[in-house]
C-alpha positions, 0 to 999 in steps of 0.5 A: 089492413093493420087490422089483420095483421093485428088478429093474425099475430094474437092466433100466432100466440096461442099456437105455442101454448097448444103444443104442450097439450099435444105433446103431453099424455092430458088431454082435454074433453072431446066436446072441448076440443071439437067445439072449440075446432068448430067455432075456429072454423066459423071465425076463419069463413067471417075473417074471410068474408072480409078480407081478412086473409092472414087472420083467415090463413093463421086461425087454420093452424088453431083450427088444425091444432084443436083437431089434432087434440080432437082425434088424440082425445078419441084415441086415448079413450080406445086404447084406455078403455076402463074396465068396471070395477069388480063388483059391478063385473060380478053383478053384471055376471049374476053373482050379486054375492061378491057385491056384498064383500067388496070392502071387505078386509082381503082374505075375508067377507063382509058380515053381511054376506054370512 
C-alpha cells in the first residue's frame, strides 16, 4: 500500500530532528515526553491493526526516541536536584530570624530584623 510507504517516510523525518534533543543538555517535560511515547505506541497497535507494518515498524524508532528522552528527563532531575534557597533552609530549621535579612545588603541586616 502506497499508504504505508507514505506515513512510514513522514515518522522517518521526525526522527533527525529528535536527535538533537537527545544529545543536548535540554530536555523536555516528563509529561511531555512520556505522553507523546504512549500515544506513539497507541499509533503503532492502529497501524498494526491494519496492515500497516513499515509505519508500525518506523513509529517504534519515535516511540524508542520519546522514551529515551523520558528516562534522560528522570535522570537529570536526580542528579539536579535543587536545594531551597537559603531562607527557606533557615525557616525549615526554626530560624525565621534569617528570613527576615534576605535582601538585605551583605554584611548587614535588614531594618526589620533590629
Amino acid at each position: 500500500m502506497w499508504q504505508d510507504t507514505a506515513v512510514a517516510v513522514c515518522q522517518l523525518a521526525m526522527v533527525p530532528s529528535m536527535i538533537p534533543t537527545i544529545i543536548g543538555d535540554d530536555k523536555p517535560a516528563l509529561t511531555t515526553s512520556a505522553m507523546n511515547a504512549i500515544i506513539m505506541t497507541a499509533i503503532a497497535f492502529v497501524q498494526a491493526t491494519l496492515g500497516l507494518w513499515l509505519g508500525a515498524a518506523t513509529v517504534t524508532l519515535i516511540i524508542a526516541m520519546w522514551t529515551i528522552l523520558a528516562t534522560q528527563t528522570i535522570l537529570s532531575q536526580r542528579s539536579h536536584h535543587r536545594s531551597p534557597p537559603p531562607a527557606w533552609t533557615s525557616l525549615r530549621d526554626g530560624n525565621p530570624r534569617a528570613v527576615r535579612d534576605v535582601g538585605a545588603e551583605p554584611g548587614r541586616r535588614h531594618r526589620s530584623a533590629r
